[in-house]
C-alpha positions in Angstrom: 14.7 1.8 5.0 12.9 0.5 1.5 13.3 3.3 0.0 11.1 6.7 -0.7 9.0 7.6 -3.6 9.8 9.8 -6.4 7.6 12.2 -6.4 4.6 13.3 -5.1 2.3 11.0 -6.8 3.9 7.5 -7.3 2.9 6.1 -3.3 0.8 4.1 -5.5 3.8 2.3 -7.6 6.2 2.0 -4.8 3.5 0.1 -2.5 3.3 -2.0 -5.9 7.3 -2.1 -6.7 7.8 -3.2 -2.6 4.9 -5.7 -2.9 5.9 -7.4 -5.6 9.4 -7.9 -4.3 8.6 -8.8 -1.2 6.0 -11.5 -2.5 8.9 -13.2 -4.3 7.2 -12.5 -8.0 10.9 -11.1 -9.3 9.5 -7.8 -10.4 13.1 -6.9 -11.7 13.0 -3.5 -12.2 13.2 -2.5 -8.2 16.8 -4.0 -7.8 19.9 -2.5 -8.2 19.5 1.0 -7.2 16.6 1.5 -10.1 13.7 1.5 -7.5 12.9 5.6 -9.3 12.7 3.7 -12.6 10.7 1.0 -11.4 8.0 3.6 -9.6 7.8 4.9 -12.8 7.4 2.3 -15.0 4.8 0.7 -12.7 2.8 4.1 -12.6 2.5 3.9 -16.2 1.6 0.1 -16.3 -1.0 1.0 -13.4 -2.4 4.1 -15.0 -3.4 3.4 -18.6 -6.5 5.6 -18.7 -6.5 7.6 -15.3 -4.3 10.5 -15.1 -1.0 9.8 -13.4 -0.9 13.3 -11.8 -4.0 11.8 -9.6 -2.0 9.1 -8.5 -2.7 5.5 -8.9 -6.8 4.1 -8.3 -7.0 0.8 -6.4 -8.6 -0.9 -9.4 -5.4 0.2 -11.1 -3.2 -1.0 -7.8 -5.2 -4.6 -8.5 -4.9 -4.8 -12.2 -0.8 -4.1 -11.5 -0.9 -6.7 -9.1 -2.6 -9.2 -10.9 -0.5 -9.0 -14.2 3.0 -8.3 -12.9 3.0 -10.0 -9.2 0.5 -13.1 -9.3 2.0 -14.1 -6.3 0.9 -11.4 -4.4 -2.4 -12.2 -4.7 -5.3 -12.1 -5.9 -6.9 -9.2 -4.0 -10.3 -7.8 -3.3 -10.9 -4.1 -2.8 -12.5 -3.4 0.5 -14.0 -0.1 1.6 -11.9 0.7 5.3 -14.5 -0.6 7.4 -14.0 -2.4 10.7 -14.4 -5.1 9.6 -12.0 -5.1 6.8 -9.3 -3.0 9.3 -10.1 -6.3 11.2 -9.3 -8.6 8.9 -5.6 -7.6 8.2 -4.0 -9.2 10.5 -5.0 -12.5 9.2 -3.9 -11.7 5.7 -1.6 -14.0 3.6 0.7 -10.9 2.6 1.2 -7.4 2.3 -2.0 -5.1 2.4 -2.0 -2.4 0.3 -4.0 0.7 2.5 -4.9 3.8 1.2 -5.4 6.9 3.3 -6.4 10.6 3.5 -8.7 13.5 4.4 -11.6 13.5 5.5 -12.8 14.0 2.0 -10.3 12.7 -0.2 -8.1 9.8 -0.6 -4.2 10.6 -1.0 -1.8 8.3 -0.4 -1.0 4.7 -0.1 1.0 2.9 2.2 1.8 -1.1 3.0 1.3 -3.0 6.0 4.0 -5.5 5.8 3.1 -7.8 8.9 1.9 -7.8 12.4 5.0 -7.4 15.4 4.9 -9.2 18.2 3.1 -6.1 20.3 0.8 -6.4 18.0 1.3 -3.4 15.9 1.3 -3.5 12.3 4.3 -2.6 10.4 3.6 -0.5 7.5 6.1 0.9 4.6 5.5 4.6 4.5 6.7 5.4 0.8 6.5 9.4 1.9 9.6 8.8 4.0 10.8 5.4 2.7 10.6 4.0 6.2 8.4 1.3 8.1 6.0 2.2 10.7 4.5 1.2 13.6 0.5 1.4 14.0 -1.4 0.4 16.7 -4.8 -0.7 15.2 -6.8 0.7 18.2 -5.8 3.8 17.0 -8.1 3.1 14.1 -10.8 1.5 15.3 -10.9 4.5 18.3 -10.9 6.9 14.6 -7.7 8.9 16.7 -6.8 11.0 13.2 -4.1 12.9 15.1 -2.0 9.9 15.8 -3.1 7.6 12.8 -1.7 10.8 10.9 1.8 10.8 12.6 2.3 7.4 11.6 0.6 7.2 8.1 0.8 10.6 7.0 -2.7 11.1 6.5 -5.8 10.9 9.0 -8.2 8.4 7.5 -8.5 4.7 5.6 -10.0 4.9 2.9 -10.0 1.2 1.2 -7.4 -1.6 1.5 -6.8 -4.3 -0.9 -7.4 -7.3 1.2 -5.2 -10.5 -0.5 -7.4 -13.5 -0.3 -4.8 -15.7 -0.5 -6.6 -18.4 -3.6 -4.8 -18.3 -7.1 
């Protein structure tokens, strides 16, 4: 377990607080039991001119990632096509993923890797826990099950690390 958000609108920040530690940038404020403070913090870094009660836009998600964990990235913003759901597993580290409705994006999560099964492993931040997802689930558009897993029914956008400085 990595550890849950806050509150009901800091998905956002923890994807960002887990990605940045897990991407070896040192993002200090995520260790010793202070992972709260660090949402926090990196919801306000995130969030300088959208409203933090709408939780966190992926051009704030990028502009986070890009000044406090450079070696996460650099990312591009994809819509949640096929193509781009296609393209994870080849990515060079996490994949920030945002979900929802059908007519509203709510929530972000973090595919961490691919298992051997071929499932990606993803950091729910709802429940603090990593996931299993098999991909066919999105490609067959199975909102039921995709929901179970990520919390929400639909992909939304990804940020899609290309992997060049």
């Amino acid at each position: 377990m990595l550890g849950g958000q806050v509150d009901g609108v800091t998905c956002g920040p923890s994807v960002l607080v887990v990605t940045a530690v897990l991407t070896g940038s040192g993002w200090p404020g995520a260790v010793a039991g202070r992972f709260g403070a660090a949402q926090r913090t990196a919801h306000r870094q995130a969030n300088r001119l959208w409203p933090r009660a709408l939780g966190t836009t992926p051009w704030g998600m990028r502009a986070w990632l890009r000044r406090h964990a450079p070696a996460a990235g650099p990312f591009r913003i994809r819509p949640a096509t096929r193509d781009a759901l296609a393209a994870v597993p080849a990515a060079v580290g996490p994949v920030p993923l945002l979900v929802g409705s059908r007519w509203l994006p709510r929530h972000w999560v973090l595919v961490l890797g691919i298992g051997d099964d071929g499932r990606w492993r993803g950091y729910e931040p709802g429940s603090g826990r990593v996931r299993a997802l098999d991909p066919g689930l999105l490609r067959r558009g199975d909102a039921t099950a995709v929901a179970a897993v990520l919390g929400w029914p639909r992909p939304w956008c990804l940020l899609l690390p290309t992997g060049r400085a």
